[in-house]
C-alpha positions as CSV (number, residue, x, y, z in Angstrom):
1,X,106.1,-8.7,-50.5
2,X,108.1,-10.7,-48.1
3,X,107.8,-14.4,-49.9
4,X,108.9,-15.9,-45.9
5,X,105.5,-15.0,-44.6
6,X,103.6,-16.5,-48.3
7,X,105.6,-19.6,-47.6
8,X,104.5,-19.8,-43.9
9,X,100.9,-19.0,-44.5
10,X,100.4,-21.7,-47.2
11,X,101.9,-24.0,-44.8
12,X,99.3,-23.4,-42.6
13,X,96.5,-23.3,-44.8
14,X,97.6,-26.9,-45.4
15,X,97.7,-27.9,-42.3
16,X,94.3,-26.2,-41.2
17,X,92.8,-28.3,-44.9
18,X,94.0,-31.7,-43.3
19,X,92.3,-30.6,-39.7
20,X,89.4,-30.3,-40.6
21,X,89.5,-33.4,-43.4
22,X,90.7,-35.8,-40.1
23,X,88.5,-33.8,-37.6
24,X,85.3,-34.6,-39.8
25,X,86.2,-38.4,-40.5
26,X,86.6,-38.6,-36.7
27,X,83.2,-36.4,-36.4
28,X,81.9,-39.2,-38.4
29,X,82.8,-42.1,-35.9
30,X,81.2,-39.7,-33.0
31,X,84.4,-38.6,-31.7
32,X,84.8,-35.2,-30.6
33,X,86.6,-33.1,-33.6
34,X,89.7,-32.0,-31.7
35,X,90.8,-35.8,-32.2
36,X,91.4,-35.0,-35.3
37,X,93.0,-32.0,-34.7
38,X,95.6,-33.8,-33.0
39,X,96.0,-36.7,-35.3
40,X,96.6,-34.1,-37.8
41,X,99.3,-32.7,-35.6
42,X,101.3,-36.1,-35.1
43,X,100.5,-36.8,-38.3
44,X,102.4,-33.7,-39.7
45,X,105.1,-34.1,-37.1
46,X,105.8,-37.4,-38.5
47,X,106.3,-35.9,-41.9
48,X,108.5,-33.5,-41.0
49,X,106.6,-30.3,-40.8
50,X,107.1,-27.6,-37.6
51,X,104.4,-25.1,-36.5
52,X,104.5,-21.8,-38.3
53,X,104.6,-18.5,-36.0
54,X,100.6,-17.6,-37.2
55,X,99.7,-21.2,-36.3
56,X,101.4,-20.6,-33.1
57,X,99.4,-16.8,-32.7
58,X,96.3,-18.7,-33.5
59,X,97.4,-21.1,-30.7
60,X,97.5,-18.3,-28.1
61,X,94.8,-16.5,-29.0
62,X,92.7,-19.7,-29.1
63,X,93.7,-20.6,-24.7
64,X,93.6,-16.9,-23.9
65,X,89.9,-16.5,-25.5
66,X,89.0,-20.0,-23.6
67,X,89.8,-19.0,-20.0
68,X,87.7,-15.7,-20.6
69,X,85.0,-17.5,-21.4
70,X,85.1,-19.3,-18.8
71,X,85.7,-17.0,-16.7
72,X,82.7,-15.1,-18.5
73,X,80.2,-18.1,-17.3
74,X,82.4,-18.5,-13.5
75,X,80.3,-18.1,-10.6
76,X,82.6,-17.0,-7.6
77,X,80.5,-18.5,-5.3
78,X,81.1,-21.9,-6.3
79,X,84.8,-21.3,-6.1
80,X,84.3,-21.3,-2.2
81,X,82.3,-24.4,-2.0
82,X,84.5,-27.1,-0.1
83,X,83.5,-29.7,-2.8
84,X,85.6,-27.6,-5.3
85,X,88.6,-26.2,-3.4
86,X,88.6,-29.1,-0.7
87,X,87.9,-31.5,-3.5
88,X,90.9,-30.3,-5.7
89,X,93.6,-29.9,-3.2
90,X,92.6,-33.4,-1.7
91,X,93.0,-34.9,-5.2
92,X,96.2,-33.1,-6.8
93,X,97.7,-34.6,-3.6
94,X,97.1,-38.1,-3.2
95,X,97.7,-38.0,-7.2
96,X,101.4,-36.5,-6.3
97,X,101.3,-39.0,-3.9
98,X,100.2,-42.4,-5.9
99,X,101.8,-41.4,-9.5
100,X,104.5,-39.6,-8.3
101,X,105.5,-43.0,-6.2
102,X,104.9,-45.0,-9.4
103,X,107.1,-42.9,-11.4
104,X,110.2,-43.0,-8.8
105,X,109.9,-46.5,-8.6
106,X,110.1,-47.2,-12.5
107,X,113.2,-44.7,-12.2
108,X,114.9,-46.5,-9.7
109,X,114.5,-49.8,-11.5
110,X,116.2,-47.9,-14.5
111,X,112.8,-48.4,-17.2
112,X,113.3,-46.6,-20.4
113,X,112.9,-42.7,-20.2
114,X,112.3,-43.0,-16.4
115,X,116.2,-43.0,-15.4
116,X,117.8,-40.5,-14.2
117,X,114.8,-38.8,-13.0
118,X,115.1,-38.1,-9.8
119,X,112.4,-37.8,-6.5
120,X,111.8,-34.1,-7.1
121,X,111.4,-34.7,-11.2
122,X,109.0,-37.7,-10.4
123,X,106.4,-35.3,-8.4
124,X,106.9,-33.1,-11.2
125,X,105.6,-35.3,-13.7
126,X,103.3,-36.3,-11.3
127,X,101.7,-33.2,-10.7
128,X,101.9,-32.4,-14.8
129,X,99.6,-35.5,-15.0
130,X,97.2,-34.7,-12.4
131,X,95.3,-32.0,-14.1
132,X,92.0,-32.5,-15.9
133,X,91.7,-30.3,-19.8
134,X,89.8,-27.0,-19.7
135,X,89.7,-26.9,-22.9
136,X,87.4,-30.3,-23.5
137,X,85.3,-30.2,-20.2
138,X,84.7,-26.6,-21.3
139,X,83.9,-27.9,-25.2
140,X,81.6,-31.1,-23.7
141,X,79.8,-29.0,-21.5
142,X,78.6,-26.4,-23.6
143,X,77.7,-28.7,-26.5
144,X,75.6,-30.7,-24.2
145,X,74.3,-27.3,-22.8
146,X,75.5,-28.0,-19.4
147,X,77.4,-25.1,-18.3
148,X,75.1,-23.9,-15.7
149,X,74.3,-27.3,-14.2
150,X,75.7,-28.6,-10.9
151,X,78.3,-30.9,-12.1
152,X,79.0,-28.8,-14.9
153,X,79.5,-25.6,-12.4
154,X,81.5,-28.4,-10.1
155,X,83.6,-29.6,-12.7
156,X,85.0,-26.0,-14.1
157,X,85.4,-24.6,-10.3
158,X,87.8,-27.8,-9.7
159,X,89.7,-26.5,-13.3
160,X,89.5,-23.1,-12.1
161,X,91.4,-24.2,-9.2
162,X,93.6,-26.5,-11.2
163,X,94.5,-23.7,-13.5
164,X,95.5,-21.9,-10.5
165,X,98.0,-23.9,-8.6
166,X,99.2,-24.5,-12.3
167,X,99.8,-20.5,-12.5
168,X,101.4,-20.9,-8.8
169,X,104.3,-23.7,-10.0
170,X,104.7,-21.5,-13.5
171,X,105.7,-18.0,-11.4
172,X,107.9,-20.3,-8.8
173,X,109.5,-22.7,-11.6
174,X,111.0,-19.2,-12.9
175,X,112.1,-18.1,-9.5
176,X,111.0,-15.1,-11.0
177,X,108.4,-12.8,-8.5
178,X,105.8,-10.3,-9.7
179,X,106.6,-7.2,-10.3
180,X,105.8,-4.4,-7.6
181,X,103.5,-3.1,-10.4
182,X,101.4,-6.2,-10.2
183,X,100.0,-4.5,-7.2
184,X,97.9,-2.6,-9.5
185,X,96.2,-5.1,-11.0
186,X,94.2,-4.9,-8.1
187,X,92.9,-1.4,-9.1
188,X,90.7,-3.9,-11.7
189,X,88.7,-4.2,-9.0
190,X,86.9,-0.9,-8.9
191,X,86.8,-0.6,-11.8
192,X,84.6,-3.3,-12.6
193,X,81.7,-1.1,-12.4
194,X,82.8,1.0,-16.0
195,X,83.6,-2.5,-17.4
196,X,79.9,-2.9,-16.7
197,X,78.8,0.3,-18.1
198,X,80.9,-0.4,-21.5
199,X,79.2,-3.8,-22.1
200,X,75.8,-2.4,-21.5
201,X,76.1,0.3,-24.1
202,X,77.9,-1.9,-26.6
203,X,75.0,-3.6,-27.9
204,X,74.7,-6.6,-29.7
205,X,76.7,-6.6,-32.9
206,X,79.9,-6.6,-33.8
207,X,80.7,-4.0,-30.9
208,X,79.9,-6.9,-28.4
209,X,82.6,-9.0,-30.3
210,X,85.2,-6.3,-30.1
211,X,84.8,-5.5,-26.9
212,X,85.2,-8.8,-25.5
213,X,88.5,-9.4,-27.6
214,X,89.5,-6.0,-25.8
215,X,89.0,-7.0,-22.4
216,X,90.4,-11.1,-23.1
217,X,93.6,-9.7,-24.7
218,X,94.1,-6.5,-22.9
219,X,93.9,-7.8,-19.5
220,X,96.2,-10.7,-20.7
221,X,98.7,-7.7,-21.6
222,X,98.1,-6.2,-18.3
223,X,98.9,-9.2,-16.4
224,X,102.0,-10.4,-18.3
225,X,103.1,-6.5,-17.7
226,X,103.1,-6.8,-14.4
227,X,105.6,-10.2,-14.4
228,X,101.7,-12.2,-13.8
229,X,100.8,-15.2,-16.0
230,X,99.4,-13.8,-19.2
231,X,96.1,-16.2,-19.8
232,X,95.5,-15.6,-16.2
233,X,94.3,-12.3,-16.5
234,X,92.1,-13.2,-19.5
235,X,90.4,-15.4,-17.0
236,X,90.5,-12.3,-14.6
237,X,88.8,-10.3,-16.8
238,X,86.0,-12.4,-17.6
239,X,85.3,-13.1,-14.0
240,X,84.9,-9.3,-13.4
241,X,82.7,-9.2,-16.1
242,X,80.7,-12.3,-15.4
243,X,77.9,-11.2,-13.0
244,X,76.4,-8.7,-15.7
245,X,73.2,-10.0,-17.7
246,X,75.1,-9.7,-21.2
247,X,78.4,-11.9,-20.0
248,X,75.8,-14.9,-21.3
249,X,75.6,-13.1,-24.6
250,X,78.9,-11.9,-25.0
251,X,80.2,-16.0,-24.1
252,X,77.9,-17.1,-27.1
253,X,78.7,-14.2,-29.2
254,X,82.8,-15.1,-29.0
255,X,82.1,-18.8,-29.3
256,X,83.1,-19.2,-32.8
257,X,86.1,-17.4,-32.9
258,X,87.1,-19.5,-29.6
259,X,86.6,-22.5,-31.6
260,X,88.3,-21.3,-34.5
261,X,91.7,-20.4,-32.6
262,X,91.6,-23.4,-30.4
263,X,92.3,-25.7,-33.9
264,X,95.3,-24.0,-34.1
265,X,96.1,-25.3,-30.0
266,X,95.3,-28.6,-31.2
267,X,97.5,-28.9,-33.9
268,X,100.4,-27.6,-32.1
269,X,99.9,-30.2,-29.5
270,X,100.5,-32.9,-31.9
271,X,103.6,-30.8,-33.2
272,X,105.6,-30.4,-29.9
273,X,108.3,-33.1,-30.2
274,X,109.4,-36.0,-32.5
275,X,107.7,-39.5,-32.3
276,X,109.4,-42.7,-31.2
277,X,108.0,-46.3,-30.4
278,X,109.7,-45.8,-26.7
279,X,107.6,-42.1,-26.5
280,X,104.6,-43.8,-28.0
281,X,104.8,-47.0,-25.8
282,X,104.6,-45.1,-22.8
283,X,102.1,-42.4,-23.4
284,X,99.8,-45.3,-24.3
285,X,100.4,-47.1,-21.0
286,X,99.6,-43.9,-19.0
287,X,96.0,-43.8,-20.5
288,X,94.8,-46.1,-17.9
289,X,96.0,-44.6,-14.9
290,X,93.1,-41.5,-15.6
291,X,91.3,-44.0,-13.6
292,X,93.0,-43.9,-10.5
293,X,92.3,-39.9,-11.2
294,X,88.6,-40.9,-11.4
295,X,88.7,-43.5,-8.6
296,X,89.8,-40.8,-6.0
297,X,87.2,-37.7,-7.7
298,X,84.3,-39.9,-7.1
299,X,85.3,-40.7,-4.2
300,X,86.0,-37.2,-2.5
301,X,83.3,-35.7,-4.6
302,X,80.9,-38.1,-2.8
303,X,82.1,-38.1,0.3
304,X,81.2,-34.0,0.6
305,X,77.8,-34.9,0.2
306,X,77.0,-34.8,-4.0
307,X,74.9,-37.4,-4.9
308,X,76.7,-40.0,-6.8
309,X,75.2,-38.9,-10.0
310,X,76.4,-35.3,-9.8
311,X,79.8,-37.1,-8.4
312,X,79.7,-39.3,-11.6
313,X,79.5,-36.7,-14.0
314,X,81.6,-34.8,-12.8
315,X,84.2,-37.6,-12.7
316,X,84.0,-38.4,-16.0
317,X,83.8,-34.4,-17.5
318,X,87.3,-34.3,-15.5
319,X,88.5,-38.6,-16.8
320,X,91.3,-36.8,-19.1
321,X,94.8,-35.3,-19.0
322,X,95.0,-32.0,-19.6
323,X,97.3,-29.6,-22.1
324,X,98.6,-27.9,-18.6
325,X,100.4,-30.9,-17.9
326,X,102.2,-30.1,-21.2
327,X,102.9,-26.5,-20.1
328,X,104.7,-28.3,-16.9
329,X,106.6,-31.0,-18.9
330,X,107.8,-27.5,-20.9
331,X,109.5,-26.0,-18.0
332,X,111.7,-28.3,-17.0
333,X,113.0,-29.5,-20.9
334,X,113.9,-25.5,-20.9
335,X,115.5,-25.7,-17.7
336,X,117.4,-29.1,-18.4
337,X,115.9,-31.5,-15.6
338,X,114.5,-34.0,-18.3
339,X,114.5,-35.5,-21.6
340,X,112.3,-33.9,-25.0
341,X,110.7,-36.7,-25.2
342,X,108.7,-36.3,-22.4
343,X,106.8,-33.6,-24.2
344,X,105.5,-36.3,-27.0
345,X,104.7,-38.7,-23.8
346,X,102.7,-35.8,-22.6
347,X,100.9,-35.2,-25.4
348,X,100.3,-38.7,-26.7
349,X,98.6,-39.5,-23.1
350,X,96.9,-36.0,-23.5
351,X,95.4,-37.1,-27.1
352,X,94.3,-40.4,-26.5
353,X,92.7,-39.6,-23.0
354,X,90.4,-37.2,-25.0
355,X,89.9,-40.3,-27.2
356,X,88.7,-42.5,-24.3
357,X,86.8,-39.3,-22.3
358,X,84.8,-38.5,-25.4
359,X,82.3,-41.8,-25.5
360,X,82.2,-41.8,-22.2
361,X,80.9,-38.3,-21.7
362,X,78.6,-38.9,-24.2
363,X,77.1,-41.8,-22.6
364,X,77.4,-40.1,-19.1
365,X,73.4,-40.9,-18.0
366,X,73.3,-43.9,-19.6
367,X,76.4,-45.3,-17.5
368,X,74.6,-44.1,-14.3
369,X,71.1,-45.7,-14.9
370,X,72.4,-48.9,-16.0
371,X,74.8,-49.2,-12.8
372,X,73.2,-46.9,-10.8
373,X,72.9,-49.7,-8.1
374,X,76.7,-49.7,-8.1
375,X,77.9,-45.9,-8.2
376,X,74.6,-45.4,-4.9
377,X,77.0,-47.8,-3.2
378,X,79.3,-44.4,-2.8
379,X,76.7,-41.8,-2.0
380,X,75.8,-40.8,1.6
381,X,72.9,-41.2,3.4
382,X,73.0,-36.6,4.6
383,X,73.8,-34.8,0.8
384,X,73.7,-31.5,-0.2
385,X,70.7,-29.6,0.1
386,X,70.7,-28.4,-3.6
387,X,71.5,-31.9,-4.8
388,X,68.2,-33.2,-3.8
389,X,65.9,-35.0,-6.3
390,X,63.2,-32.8,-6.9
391,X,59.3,-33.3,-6.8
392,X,57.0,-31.7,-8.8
393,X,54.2,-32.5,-6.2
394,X,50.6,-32.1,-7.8
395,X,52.0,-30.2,-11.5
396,X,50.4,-31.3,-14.5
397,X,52.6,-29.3,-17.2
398,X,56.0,-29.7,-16.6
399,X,58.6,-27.2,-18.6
400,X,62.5,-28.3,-18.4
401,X,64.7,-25.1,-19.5
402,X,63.8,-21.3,-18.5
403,X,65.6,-19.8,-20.9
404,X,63.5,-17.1,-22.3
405,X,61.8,-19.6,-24.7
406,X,61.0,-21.4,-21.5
407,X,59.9,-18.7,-19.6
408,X,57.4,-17.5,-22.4
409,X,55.9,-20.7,-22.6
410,X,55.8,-21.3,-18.6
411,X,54.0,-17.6,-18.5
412,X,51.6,-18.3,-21.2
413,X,50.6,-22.0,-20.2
414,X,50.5,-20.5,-16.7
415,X,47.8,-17.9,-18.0
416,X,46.0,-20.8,-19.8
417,X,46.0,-23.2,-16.6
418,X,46.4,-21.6,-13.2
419,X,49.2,-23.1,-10.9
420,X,49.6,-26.7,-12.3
421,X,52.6,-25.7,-14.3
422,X,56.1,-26.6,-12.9
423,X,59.1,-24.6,-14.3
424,X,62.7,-27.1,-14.0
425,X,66.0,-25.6,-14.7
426,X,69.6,-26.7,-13.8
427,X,70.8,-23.5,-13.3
428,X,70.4,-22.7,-9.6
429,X,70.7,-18.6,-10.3
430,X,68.1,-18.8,-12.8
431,X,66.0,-20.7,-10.6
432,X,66.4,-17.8,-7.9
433,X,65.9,-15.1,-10.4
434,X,61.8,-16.9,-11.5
435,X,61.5,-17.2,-7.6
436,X,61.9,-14.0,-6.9
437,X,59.5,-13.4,-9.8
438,X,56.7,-15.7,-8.3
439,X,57.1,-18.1,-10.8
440,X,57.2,-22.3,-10.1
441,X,60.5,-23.0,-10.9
442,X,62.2,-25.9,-9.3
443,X,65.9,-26.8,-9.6
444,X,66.4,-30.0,-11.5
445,X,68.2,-32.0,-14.5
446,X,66.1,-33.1,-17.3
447,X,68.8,-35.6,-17.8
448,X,68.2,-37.0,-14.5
449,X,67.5,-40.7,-14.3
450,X,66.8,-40.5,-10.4
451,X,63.8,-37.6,-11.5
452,X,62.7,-39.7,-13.8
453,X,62.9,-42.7,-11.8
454,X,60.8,-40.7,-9.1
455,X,58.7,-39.6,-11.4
456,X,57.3,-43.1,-13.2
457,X,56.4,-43.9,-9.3
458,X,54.1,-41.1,-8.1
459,X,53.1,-38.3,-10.6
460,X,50.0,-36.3,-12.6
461,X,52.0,-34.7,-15.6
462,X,50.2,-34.7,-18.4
463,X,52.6,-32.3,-20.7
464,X,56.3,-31.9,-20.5
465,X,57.7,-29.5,-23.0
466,X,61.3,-29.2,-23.5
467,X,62.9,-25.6,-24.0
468,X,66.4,-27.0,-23.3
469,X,69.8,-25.1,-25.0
470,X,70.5,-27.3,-27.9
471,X,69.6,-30.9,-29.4
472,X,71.8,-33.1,-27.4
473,X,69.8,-31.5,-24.1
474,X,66.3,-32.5,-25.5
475,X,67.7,-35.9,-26.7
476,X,69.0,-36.7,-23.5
477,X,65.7,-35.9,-21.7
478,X,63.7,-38.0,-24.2
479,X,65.8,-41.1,-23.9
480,X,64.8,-40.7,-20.4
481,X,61.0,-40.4,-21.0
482,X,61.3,-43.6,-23.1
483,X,62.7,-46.1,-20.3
484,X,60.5,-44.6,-18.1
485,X,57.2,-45.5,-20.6
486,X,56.1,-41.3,-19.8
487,X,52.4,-41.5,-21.6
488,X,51.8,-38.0,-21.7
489,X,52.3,-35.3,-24.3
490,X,56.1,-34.5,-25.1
491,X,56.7,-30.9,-26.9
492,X,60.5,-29.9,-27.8
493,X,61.9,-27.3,-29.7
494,X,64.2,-27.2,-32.3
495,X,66.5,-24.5,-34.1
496,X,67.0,-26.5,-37.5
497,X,64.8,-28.5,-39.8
498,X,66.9,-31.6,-39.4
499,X,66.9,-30.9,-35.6
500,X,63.1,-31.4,-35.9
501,X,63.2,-34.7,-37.7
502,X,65.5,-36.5,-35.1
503,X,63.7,-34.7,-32.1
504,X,60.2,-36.5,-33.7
505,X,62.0,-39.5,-34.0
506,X,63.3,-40.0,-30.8
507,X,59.8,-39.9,-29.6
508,X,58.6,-36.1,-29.1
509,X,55.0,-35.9,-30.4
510,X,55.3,-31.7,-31.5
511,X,58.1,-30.0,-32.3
512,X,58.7,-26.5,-32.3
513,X,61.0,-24.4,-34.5
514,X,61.9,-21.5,-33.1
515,X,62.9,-20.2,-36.4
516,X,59.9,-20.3,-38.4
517,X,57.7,-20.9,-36.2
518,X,58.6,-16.7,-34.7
519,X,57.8,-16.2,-38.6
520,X,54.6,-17.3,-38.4
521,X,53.4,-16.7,-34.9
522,X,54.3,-13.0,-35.5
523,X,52.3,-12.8,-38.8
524,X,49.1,-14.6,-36.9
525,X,50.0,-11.9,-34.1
526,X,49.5,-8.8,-36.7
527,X,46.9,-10.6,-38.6
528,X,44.3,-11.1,-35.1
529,X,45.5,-7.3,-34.4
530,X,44.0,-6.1,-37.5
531,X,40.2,-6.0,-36.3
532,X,40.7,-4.0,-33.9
533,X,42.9,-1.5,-35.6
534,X,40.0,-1.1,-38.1
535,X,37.3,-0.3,-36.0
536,X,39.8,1.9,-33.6
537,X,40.5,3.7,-37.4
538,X,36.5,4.0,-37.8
539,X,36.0,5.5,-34.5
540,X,38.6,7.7,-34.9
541,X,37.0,8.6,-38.5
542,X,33.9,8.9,-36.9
């Protein structure tokens, strides 16, 4: 047995124990887990220790896996809104602009780490620090279940496009060009058709699993073969892929593993470079200028006609630094234009902009209806016309979330009580799909404090039952319902016992579990089938 590997394996055991120790005391606090992940990284950095080559695979693994995903859930439609591609080229260059004349001038007045660097150095760092993090937006989203909403959609189009100019500077920072075969990468392209055949017949075990790794690694491989960015044909791939009704599936399916291999990210972030008071000091004092980032994103985001609710959430999903910016800072330590230290700078900024995004994600509706007077102040008067606040006109039964636990309960209370039901979802393509199907399906946010706000004025709901993704969804909606004093009945569903006892405590008068209530539903099913299966068994004796 080779004792090298042992040795390097423990280490990283070790280092995984104390993540998820320091990612559960920050859990703890309400802090998003992968603060901890990179505490534990500076943490062991300080000590002495240097990434092992598995922690370093896991690392990989754990970015390639996240842009498929995302590319998995990537509508290219949005892509070719001008609120995305207008908005992000509009904001990476007044941000080149603004920090990149901030940083020349602390170089010219000789400021610790900033001399020597020179103009074209300064718009470097500049454009290293005007990227938003993939990896968390991606994370907040789907834990709040907000993938499929507007400013969610918004928010990973804008990193999408991010992700792609960072691709642009990688392949021109090398001076290196594709490879004439990279001109067969396009032959993906018709052959998107057999990718879709493959993830039809795959199922829904552990085939699903495998091939999704197949087609995140191996167009990875192909891509990096043909002199193209490696993660970028991950992201490829999933897009190809993304259209087909399993692509949902499969993005849930992979989830854990993602999560898994992005710890392993994390902790190499914190791992990059040696910690200094100089390093430290100024990391901490570029915290505050993801501000100025948000400052111009609500203010472009607005001014193409999003409400400034939408533009507010999206602002603060994207109020971070992102670990692109470290990729950047990378290149030119390789290439000898500036100091190591930069790297720790990077990733100090990185860390303890997650620290400050985190809260205030989490509080996203709360910060809009309690100033919602001052962020109005930046919406205009003509918006979008799928930004609208919706009405649910003359509804009595309200269902928010038509997932397929939403969609039976829509058809069955639909059976029950004609047209007063109202179907609200956030995802517009859903929406489309029950239109087409004749259902009532309007496109709306459950989270939404202008709905709500419409709602308390002029409405006849008596029941509003909430099929939403996960907890967080249904929590948000209630704490909505409550400053709005709704009356009615209020019906959630939950996936876990404990789910069910904070659901009925933040006001929800039934709660569903999906779990084992399908337990019991299906044994009152067989059990009122039974009758008739003994006199069809007489007849037929008969």
């Amino acid at each position: 047995m080779d004792f090298e590997w042992v040795a390097i394996a423990l280490g990283d055991v070790s280092w995984i124990t104390l993540a998820f120790v320091l990612g559960f005391l920050v859990k703890l606090i309400n802090l998003p887990p992968l603060v901890g992940f990179l505490a534990t990284g500076f943490v062991l950095n300080y000590l002495g220790f240097t990434s092992g080559e598995p922690l370093q695979k896991l690392a990989d693994l754990g970015i390639t896996l996240l842009l498929f995903t995302v590319g998995l859930k990537l509508n290219l439609k949005v892509l070719i809104r001008p609120q995305v591609w207008s908005v992000t080229l509009l904001h990476i260059s007044l941000t080149l602009i603004i920090f990149g004349s901030a940083i020349y001038a602390l170089a010219l007045m000789s400021a610790p780490l900033f001399s020597g660097l020179d103009l074209k150095l300064a718009v470097m760092l500049a454009f290293a620090l005007s990227f938003s993090s993939t990896v968390f937006v991606v994370k907040h989203l789907e834990e709040a279940g907000e993938m499929s909403s507007l400013h969610g959609r918004i928010a990973i189009g804008i990193l999408v496009m991010q992700d792609l100019a960072a691709v642009i500077f990688l392949a021109a920072s090398t001076g290196k060009l594709p490879s004439y075969w990279a001109l067969l990468l396009f032959l993906l392209i018709p052959m998107r058709p057999l990718f879709h055949y493959l993830l039809q017949k795959t199922g829904h075990g552990e085939l699903l699993i495998l091939y999704g790794l197949v087609l995140a690694l191996g167009g990875a491989e192909l891509f990096e073969l043909g002199g193209v960015k490696d993660d970028l044909g991950a992201l490829i791939m999933g897009i190809l892929i993304s259209t087909h009704p399993k692509a949902r599936e499969m993005s849930k399916t992979m989830l854990g593993f993602k999560d898994l291999f992005l710890v392993g990210f994390f902790l190499s972030i914190g791992m990059s470079g040696q910690l200094s008071l100089e390093a430290l000091t100024i990391g901490i004092l570029l915290v505050p200028f993801i501000f100025i980032k948000s400052a111009l994103f609500i203010s472009l985001l607005t001014g193409f006609k999003l409400r400034a609710r939408t533009s507010l959430l999206t602002t603060l999903n994207l109020t971070n630094y992102s670990e692109f910016g470290l990729i950047v800072a990378a290149i030119g330590v390789s290439n000898g234009w500036m100091d190591a230290e930069w790297l720790v700078v990077i990733a100090i900024a990185l860390s303890l902009s997650f620290v400050v995004a985190a809260p205030l994600n989490d509080h996203d509706d709360k910060i809009y209806s309690q100033f919602r007077v001052f962020w109005k102040k930046f919406q205009r008067d003509k918006l979008l016309s799928e930004d609208n606040v919706l009405d649910t006109l003359d509804a009595t039964i309200a269902i928010f979330g038509m997932g397929r636990v939403g969609t039976g309960a829509y058809d069955k209370m639909r059976e029950l009580h004609g047209d007063t039901v109202v179907g609200i979802d956030f995802d517009s393509e859903q929406v489309k799909m029950h239109q087409q199907h004749s259902r009532n399906v309007l496109h709306g946010d459950p989270s939404d404090a202008d709905f709500w706000d419409k709602l308390k004025r002029n409405h006849k709901i008596e029941l509003i039952m909430l099929a939403l993704p996960n907890l967080q969804a249904n929590l948000d909606a209630l704490e909505q319902l409550e400053q709005t004093s709704f009356s009615g009945r209020l019906a959630a569903i939950a996936r876990f016992t404990d789910d069910a006892q904070i659901l009925l405590q933040a006001g929800a008068t039934a709660v569903f579990n999906i779990y084992t209530e399908a337990g019991t539903g299906f044994a009152d099913h067989v059990e009122r089938s039974q009758p008739h299966n003994n006199h069809q068994a007489a007849v037929n004796s008969e």
